[in-house]
N, C-alpha and C positions, 0 to 999 in steps of 0.2 A: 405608573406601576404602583399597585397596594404591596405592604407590606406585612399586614394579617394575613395568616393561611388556614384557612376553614376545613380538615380531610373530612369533616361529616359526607358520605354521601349524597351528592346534588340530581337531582334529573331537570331538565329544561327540554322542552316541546319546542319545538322549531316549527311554525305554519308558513310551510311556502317553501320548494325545493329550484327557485330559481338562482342565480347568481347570488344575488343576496342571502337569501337562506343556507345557501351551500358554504358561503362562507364562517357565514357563523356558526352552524354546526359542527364546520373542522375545529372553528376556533375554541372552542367550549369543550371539545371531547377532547384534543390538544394538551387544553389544562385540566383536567382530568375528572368532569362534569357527566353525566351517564346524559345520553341525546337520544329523541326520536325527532326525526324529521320526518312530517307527514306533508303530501302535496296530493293535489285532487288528480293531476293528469295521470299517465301510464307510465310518463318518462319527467326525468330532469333537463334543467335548461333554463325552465321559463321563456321567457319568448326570444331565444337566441337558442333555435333547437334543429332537428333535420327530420324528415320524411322520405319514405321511398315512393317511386313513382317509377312505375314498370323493375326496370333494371339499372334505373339512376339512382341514386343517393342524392338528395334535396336539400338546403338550407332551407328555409322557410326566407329567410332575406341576409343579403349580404352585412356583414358584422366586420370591421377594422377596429385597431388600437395602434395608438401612438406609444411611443421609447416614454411619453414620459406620463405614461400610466402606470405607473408604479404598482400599485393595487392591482391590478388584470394580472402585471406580469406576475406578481406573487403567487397568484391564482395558479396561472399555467404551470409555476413551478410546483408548487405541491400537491397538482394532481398528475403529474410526470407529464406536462401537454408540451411543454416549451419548444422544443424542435420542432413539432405538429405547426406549430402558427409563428415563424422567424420574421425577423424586422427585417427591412432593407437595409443595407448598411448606409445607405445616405438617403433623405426625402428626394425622389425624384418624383411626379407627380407629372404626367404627359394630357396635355390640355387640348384638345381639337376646334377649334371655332369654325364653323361653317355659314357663319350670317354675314358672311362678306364675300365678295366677289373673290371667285378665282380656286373655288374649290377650298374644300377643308386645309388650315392651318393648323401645324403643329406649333404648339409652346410649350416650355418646360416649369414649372417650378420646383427649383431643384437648392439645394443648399451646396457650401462646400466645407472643408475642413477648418476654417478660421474662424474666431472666439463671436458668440453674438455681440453688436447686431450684422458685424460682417459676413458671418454666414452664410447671409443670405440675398448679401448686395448686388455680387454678381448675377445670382438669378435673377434678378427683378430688372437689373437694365439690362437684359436679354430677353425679357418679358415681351414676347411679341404684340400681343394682345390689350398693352397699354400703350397710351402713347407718354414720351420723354417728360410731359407737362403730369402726367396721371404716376409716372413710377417716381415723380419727387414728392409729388402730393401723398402718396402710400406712405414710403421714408419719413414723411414730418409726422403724419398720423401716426403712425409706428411708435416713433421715440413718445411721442403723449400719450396712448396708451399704456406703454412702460414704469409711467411713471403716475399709474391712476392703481386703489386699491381695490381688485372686485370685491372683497369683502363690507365696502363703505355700503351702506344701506341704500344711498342719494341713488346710487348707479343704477340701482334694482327697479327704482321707480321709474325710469326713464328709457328709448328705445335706444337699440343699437344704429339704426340708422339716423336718428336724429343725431346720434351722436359723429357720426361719419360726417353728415352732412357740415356741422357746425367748425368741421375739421376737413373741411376741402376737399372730399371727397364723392364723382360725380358720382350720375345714376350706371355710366360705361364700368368705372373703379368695382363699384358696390357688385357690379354684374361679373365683371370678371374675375376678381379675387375673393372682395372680403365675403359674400354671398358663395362665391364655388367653394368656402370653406366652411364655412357659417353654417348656412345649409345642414349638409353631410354632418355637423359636427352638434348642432343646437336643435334638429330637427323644423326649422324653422326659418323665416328671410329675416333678414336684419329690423326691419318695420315691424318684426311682431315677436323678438327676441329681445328680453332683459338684457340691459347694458353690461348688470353684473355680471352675470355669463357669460356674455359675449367676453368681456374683457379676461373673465377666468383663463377660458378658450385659448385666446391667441395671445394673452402674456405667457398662459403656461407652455403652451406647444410650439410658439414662434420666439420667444423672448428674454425665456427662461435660461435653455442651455442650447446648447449648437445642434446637436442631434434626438431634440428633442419629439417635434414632428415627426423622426424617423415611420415611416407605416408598419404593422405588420398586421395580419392577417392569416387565418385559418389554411393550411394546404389538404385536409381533413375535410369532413362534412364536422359540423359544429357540434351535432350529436356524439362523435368521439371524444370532445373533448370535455361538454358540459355535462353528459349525461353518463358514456359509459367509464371515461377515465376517473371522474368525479364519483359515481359510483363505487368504483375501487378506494377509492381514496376513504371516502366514507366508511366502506365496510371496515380498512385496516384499523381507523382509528376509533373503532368501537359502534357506530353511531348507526343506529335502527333506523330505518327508512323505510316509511309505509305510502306507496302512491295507488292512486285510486280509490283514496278516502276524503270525505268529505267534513270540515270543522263545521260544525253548526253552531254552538256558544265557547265561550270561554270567561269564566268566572271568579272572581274572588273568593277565597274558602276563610271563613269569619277569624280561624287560629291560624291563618297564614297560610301563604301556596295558593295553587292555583287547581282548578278544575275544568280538561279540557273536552267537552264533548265531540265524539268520532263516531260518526256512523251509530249513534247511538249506543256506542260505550264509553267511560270516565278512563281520562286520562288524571291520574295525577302529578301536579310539578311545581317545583320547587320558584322555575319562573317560564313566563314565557315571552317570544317573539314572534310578533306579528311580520312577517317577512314576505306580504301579498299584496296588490297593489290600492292604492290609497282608498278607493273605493269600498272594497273587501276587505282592509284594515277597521274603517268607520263602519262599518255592517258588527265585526265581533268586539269593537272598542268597550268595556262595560262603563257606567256612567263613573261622568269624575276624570276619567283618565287623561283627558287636554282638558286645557281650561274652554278651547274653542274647537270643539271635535267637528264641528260643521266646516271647519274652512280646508278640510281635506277634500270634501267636494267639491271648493271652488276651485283644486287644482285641476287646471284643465287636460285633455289628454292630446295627443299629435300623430296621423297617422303616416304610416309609410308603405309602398305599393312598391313589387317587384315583381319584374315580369323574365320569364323564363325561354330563353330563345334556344333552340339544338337543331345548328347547320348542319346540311351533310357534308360538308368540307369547312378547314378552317379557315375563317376571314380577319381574326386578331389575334396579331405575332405579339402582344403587351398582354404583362398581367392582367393591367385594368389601362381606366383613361377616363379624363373627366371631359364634357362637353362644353360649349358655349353656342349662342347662335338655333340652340336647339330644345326641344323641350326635355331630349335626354339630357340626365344629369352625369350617372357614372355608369360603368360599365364595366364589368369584371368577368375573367377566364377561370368559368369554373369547369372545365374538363375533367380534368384529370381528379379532383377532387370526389366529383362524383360517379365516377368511374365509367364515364360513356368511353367506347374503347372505338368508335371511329367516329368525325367529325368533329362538331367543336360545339360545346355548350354556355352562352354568354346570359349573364345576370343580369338586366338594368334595375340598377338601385331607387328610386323615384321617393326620396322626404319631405318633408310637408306636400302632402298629394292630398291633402283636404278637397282638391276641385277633379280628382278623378279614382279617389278611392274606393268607390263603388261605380267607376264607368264597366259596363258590358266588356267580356275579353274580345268579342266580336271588333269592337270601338277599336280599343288598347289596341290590337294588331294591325288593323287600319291604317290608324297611327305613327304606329311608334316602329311597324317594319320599314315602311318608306326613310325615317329618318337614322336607320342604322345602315340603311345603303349609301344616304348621304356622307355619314361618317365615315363607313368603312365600305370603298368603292368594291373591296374585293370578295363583300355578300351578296352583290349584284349577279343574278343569276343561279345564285346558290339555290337547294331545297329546303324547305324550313320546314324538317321534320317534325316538328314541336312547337308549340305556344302556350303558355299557359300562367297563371298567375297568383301569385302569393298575397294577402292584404292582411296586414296587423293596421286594425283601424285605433287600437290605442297604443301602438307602439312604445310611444314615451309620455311624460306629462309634458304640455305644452308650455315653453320656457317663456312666457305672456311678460312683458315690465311689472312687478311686486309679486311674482310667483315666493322669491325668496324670502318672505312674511308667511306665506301660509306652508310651508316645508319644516316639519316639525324633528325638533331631536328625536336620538335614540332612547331617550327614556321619557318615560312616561310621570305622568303624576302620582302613578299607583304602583307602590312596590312590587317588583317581582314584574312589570309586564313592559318590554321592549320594543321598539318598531324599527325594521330596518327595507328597504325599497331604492333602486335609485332616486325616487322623488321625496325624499327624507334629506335633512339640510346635513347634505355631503361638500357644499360648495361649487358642485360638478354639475353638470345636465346629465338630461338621463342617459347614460351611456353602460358599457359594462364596467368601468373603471368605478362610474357612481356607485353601483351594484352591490362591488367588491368592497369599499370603502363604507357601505354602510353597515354592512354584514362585521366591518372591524370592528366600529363604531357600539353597535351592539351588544356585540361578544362582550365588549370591553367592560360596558357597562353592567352585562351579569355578572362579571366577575367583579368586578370592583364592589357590586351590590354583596357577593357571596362571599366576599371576605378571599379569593382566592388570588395568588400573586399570579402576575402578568405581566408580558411585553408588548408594547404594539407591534404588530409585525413588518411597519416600514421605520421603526425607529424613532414616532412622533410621540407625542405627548397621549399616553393611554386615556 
């Protein structure tokens, strides 16, 4: 918290109307900062947004958050979302393995009501999909985990699966758990995922508190939440929003403040945040402002692929389900969500899809319809109204061992100019929680720069 109070009139330019940016435009107009938030697209979101497509309502890809995203859930609370996207009250997580005989198995990974690490004892020797020698090998893993700091630097240089490995844990282990979580959660297999994060990951969501992993999840297209509620929220608390413009420079002004070119007119500001992705952050960085502005480009990016199925009857009684045994991963019931009003419309979520994110949808349905029969016996026979496919080929930044060296703070070298991104050193991978948390990060540090008092908004250290 500052304890200076500056009422001179502030304006700050917000570049980038995604998660990130949206947050710190609330945060800033909040404290009583005049904001425009400019974004090149038509809509808000950033790349957690929806599309219509005939008479459905569209995600662009499947989006969860965990109970202990703290940050997200802020999010949904003050843009009135919260009921929109409800947690489970317990992690249940329904597992299908079909690469052993005798037709698909079901598994749970589920928690119960007792204090970590017990929590979650009982699920794992229920764990069908391990054997007895593999869920004690998890258990020792587990407790050493616990007791490692992801913040240590050491971690960041080294793999996650090395790290498994040198901890008893086989290539089966890595396939059925620590991977069906990793995955989903780091954009990435454990072999080409920072230890750092890795360990962020599943201390914070497995380790931390009991209902931590709780899931939750959008019952909404995401566009209500990110774009038109978000919207609202923006308008009440002052903040001009211009989308379908385009920043082409942004410059230092010699007596202080900033200059930010739109479409070829001068914005003036008092500061500004870069809130777009690393690439496009280093495109308007002016000189000076990292000491290494170049190592934003060696962060790498990671794609994800989702493919869009609509049964004419329902074949999945589960919200979602994760696979093994298969090349699908997860698979989500977004029906009702998108408002198809008969049969059933199923998500397959597909992360690190680096080796088929540009395959033909011709391929993809080849594919990947044969193996949803496999899984769920009771598409068999069904008509498959629909097919078709979504691809963010830079989804997130690729969480590679030393990503966490080239992930730059919220501020800059140069007065008045701010960066906020999931790929900005949140601690997090890129998730929406990162998003949220750097858009804090940010805010915080305009204000702290303006002289204007503040709270963080989870109660951390501003």
């Amino acid at each position: 918290m500052t304890t200076a109070d500056d009422s001179r009139p502030r304006h700050a330019v917000v570049v980038g109307a995604g998660l990130a940016g949206i947050t710190a435009a609330l945060q800033l107009a909040d404290a009583g900062v005049r904001v425009t938030l400019l974004e090149g697209r038509p809509r808000l979101g950033g790349l957690a947004f929806s599309f219509r497509r005939g008479d459905l309502t569209v995600d662009n890809g499947q989006h969860v958050y965990l109970r202990c995203c703290t940050a997200y859930r802020w999010f949904l609370d003050r843009v009135d979302g919260a009921a929109l996207a409800p947690l489970q009250d317990r992690l249940d997580v329904p597992v299908l393995d079909v690469g052993r005989a005798g037709g698909p198995r079901l598994g749970r990974l589920r928690r119960n009501a007792l204090p970590v690490p017990l929590h979650l004892a009982a699920g794992l020797a229920a764990y069908p999909h391990l054997s007895v020698a593999e869920r004690l090998s998890v258990g020792r893993a587990a407790l050493a985990l616990k007791r490692l700091d992801p913040a240590d630097p050491a971690l960041d240089g080294i793999d996650f699966a090395t790290w498994l490995g040198l901890h008893g844990q086989s290539d089966r282990t890595i396939e059925a758990l620590w991977d069906l979580v990793g995955v989903a959660t780091l954009n990435a297999t454990a072999a080409h995922a920072s230890m750092g994060l890795a360990a962020m990951v599943f201390k914070t969501g497995l380790l931390s508190e009991a209902g931590a992993a709780d899931i939750g999840w959008a019952r909404v297209p995401l566009g209500e939440l990110h774009d038109t509620l978000a919207r609202k929220a923006l308008d009440s608390a002052g903040v001009r929003t211009e989308t379908r413009v385009r920043v082409s420079a942004v410059s230092r002004v010699a007596e202080g403040g900033w200059h930010v070119e739109v479409d070829g007119e001068r914005l003036d500001a008092d500061a500004v945040v870069l809130a777009v992705a690393q690439q496009e952050a280093h495109g308007l960085l002016p000189d000076g402002a990292l000491d290494a502005p170049d190592r934003l480009l060696d962060i790498g990016t990671a794609p994800i692929l989702n493919m869009h199925v609509v049964y004419d009857r329902a074949v999945l009684r589960r919200p979602f389900f994760a696979a093994l045994g298969s090349p699908v991963q997860w698979v989500f019931d977004r029906t009702e969500s998108s408002g198809l009003k008969e049969g059933q419309y199923l998500a397959v979520s597909q992360s690190a899809a680096e080796d088929e994110i540009d395959t033909p949808v011709s391929e993809l349905r080849a594919r990947y319809l044969p193996e949803l029969e496999r899984l769920l016996p009771a598409s068999r026979g069904a008509e498959v109204r629909d097919f078709f496919v979504t691809r963010e080929r830079t989804a997130t930044f690729a969480p590679t061992p030393g990503v966490g060296r080239l992930r730059p703070a919220a501020r800059t070298r140069v007065p008045g100019l701010f960066l906020a991104g999931a790929w900005t050193a949140t601690g997090w991978p890129a998730t929406m929680e990162s998003a949220v948390r750097s858009g804090f990060n940010a805010a915080g540090a305009v204000l702290s720069e303006l002289g204007r008092r503040h709270e963080h908004p989870l109660q951390e250290a501003a």
